[in-house]
N, CA, C and O atoms as a GROMACS GRO file, in nm:
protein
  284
    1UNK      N    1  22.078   8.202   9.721
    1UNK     CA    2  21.955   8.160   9.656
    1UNK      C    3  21.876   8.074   9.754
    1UNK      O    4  21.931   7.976   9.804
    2UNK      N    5  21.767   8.102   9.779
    2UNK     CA    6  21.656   8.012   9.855
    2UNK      C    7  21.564   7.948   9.737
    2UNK      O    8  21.526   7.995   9.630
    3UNK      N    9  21.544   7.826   9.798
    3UNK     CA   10  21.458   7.765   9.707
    3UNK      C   11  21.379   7.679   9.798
    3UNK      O   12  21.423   7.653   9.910
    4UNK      N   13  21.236   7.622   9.749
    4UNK     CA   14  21.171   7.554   9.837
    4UNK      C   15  21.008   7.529   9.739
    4UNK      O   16  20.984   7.562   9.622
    5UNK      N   17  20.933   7.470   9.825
    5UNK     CA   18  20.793   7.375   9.772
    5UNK      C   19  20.697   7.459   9.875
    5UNK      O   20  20.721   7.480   9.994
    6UNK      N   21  20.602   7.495   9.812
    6UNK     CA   22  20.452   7.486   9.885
    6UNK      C   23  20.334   7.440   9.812
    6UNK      O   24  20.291   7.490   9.708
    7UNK      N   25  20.277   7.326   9.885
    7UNK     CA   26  20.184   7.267   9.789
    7UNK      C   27  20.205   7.221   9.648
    7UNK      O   28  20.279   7.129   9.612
    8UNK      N   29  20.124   7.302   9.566
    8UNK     CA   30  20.185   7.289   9.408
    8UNK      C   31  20.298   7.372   9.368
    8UNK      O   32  20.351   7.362   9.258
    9UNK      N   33  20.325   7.433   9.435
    9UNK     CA   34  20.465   7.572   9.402
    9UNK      C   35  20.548   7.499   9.449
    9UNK      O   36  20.533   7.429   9.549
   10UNK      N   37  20.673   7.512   9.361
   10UNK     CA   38  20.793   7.542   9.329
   10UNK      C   39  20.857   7.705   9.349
   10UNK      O   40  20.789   7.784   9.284
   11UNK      N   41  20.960   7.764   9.416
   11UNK     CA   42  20.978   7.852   9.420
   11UNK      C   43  21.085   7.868   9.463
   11UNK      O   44  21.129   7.784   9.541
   12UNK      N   45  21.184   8.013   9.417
   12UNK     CA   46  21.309   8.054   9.464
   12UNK      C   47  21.300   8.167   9.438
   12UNK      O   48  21.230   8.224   9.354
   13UNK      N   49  21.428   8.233   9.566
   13UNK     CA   50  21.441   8.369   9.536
   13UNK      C   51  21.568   8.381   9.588
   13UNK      O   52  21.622   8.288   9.647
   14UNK      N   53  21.624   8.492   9.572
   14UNK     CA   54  21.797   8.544   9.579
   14UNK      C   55  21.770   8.674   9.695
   14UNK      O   56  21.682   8.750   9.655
   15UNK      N   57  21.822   8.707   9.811
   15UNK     CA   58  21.872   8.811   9.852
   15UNK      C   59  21.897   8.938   9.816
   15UNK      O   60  22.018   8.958   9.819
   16UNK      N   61  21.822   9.052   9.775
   16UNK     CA   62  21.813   9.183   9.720
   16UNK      C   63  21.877   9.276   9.785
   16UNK      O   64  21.861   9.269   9.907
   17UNK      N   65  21.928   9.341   9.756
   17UNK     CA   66  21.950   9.472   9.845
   17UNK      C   67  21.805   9.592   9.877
   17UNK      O   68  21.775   9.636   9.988
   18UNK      N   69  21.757   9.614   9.790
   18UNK     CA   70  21.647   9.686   9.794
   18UNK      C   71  21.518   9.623   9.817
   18UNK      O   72  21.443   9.634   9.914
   19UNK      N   73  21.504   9.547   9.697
   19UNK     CA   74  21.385   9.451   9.616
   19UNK      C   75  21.413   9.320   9.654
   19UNK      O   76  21.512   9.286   9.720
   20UNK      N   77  21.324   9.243   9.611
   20UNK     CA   78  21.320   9.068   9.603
   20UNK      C   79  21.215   9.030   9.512
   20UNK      O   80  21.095   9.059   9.507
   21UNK      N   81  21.292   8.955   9.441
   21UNK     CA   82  21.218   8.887   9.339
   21UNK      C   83  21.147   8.730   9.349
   21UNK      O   84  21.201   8.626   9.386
   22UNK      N   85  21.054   8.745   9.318
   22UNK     CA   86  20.988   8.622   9.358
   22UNK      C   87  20.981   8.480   9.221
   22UNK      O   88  20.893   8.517   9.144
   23UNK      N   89  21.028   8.371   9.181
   23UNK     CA   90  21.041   8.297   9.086
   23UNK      C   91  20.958   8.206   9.127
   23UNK      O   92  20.992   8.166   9.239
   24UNK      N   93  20.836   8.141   9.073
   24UNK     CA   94  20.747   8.041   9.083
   24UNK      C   95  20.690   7.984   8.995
   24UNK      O   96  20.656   8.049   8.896
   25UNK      N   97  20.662   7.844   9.005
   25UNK     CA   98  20.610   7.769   8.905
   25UNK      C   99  20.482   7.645   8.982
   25UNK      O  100  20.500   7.595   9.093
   26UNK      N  101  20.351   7.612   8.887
   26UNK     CA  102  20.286   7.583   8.918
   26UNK      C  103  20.288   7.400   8.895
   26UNK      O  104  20.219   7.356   8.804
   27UNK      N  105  20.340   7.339   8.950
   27UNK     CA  106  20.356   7.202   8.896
   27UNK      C  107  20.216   7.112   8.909
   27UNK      O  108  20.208   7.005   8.850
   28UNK      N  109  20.120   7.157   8.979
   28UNK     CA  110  19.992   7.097   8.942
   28UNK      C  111  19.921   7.103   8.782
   28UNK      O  112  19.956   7.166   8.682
   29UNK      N  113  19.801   7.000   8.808
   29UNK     CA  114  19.732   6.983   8.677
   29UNK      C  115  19.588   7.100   8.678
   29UNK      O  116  19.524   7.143   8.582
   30UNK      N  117  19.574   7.124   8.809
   30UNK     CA  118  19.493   7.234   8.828
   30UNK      C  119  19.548   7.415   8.870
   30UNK      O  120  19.656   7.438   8.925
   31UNK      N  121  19.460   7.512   8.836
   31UNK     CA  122  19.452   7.616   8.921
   31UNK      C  123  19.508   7.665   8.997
   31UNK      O  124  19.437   7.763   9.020
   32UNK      N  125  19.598   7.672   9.067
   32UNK     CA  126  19.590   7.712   9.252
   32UNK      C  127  19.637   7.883   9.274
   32UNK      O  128  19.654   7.970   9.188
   33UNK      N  129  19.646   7.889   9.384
   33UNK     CA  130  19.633   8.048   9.438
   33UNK      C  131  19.776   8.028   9.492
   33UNK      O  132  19.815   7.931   9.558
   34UNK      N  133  19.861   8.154   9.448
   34UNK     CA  134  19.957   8.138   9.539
   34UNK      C  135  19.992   8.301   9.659
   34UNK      O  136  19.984   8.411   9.604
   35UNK      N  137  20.019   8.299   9.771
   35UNK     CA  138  20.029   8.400   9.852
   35UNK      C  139  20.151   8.409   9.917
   35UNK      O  140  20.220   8.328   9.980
   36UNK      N  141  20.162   8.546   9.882
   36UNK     CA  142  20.305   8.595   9.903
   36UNK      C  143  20.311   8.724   9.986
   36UNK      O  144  20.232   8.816   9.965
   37UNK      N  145  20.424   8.729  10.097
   37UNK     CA  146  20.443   8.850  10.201
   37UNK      C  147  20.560   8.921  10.164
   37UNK      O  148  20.641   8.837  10.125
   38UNK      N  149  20.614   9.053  10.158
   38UNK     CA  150  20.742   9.082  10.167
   38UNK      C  151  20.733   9.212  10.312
   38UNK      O  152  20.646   9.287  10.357
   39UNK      N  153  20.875   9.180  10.342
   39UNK     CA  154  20.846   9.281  10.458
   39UNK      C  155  20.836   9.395  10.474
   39UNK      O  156  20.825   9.437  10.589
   40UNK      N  157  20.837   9.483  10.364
   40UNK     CA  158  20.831   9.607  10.269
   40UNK      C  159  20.678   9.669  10.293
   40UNK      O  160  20.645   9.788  10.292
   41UNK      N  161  20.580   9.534  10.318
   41UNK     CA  162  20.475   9.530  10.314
   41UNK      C  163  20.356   9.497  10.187
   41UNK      O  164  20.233   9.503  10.175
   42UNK      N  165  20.483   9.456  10.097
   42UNK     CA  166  20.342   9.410   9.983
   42UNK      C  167  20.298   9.252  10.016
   42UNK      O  168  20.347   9.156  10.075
   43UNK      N  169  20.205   9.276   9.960
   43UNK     CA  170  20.086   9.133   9.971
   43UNK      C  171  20.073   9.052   9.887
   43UNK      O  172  19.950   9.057   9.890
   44UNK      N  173  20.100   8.955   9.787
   44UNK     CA  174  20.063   8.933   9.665
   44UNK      C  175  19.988   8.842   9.698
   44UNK      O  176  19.998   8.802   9.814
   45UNK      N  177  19.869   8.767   9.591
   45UNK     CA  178  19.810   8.712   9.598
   45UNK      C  179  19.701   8.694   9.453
   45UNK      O  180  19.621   8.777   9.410
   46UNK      N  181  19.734   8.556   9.400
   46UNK     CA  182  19.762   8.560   9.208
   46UNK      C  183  19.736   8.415   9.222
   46UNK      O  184  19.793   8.335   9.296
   47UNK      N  185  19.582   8.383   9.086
   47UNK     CA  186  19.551   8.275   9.080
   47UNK      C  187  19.678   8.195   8.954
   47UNK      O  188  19.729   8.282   8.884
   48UNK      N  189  19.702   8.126   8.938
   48UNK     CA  190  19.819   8.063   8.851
   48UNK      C  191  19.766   7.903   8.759
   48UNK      O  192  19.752   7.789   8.804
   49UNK      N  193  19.750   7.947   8.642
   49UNK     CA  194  19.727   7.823   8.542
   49UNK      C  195  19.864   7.701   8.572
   49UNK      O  196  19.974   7.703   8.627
   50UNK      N  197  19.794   7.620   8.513
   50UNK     CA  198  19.882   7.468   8.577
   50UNK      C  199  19.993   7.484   8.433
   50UNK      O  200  19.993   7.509   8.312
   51UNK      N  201  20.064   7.457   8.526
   51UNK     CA  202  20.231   7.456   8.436
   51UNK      C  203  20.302   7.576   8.429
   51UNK      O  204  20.412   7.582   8.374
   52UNK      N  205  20.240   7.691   8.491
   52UNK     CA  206  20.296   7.849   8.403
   52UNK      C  207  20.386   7.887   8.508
   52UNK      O  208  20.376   7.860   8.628
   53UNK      N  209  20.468   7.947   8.455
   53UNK     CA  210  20.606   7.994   8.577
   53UNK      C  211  20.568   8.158   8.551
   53UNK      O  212  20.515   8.193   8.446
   54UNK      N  213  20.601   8.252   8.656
   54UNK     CA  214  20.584   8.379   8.649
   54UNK      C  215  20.723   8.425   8.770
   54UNK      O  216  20.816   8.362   8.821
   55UNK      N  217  20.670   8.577   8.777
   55UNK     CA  218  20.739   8.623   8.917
   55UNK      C  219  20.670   8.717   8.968
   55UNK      O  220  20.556   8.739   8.927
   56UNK      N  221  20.729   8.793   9.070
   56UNK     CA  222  20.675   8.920   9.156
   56UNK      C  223  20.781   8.992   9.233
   56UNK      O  224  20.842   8.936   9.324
   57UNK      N  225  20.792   9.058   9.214
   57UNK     CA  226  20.926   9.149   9.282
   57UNK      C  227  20.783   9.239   9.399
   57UNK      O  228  20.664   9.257   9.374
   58UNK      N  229  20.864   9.277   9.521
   58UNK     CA  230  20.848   9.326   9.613
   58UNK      C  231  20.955   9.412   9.712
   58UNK      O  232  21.048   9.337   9.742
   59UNK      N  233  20.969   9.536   9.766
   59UNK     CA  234  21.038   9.592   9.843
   59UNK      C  235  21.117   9.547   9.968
   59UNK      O  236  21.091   9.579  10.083
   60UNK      N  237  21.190   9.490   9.938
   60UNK     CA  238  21.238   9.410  10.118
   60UNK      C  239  21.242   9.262  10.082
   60UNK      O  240  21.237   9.219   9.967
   61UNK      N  241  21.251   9.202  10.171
   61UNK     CA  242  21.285   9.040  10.214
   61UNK      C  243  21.161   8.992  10.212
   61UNK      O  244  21.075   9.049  10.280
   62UNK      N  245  21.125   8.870  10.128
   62UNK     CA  246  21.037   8.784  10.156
   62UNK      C  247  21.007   8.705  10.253
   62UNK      O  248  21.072   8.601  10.264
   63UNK      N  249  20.902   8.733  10.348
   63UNK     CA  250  20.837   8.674  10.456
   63UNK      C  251  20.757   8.537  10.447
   63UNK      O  252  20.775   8.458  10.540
   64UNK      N  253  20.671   8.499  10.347
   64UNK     CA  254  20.585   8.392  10.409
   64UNK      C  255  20.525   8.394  10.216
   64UNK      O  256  20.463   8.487  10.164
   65UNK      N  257  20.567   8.265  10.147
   65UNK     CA  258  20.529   8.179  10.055
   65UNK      C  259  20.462   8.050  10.078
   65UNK      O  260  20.518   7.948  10.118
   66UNK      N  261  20.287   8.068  10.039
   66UNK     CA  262  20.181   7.975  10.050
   66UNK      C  263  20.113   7.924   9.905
   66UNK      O  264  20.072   8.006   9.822
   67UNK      N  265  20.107   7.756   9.882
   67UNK     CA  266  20.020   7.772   9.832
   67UNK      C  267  19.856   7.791   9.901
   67UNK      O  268  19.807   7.750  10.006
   68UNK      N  269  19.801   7.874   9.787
   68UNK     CA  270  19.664   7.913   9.873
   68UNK      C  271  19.536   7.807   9.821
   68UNK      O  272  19.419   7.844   9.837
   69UNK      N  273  19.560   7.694   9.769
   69UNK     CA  274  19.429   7.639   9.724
   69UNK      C  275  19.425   7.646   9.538
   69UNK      O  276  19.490   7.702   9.450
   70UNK      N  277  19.328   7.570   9.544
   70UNK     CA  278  19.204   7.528   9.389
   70UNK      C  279  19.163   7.685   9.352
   70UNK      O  280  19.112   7.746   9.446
   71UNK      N  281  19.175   7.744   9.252
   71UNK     CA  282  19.089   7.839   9.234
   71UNK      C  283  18.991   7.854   9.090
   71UNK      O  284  18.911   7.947   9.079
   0.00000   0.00000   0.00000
């Protein structure tokens, strides 16, 4: 399990064989953008209400978790 902070994110993910799942939560009082790479080649990139936890599954190993800003 990896776990770690960007900006207002909170986030972890587990080692897939195929896939990777992405677990995040927004601990700000505002908005923010969060941006996500997997090496599979998907892109994500998802504005997120303050407090709301979601996910994102992607093909391959996760590369590069940002928060992206106010949106």
């Amino acid at each position: 399990m990896h776990r770690g902070t960007s900006g207002c994110f909170n986030w972890s993910w587990a080692d897939g064989s195929v896939t990777t799942t992405l677990y995040y939560h927004n601990t700000c009082d505002k908005k923010h953008g969060i941006f996500a790479t997997w090496n599979g080649g998907k892109v994500f990139q998802f504005c997120v209400d303050p407090g709301s936890k979601w996910r994102e599954w992607g093909t391959g190993r996760l590369m590069l978790i940002l928060d992206d800003g106010e949106c």
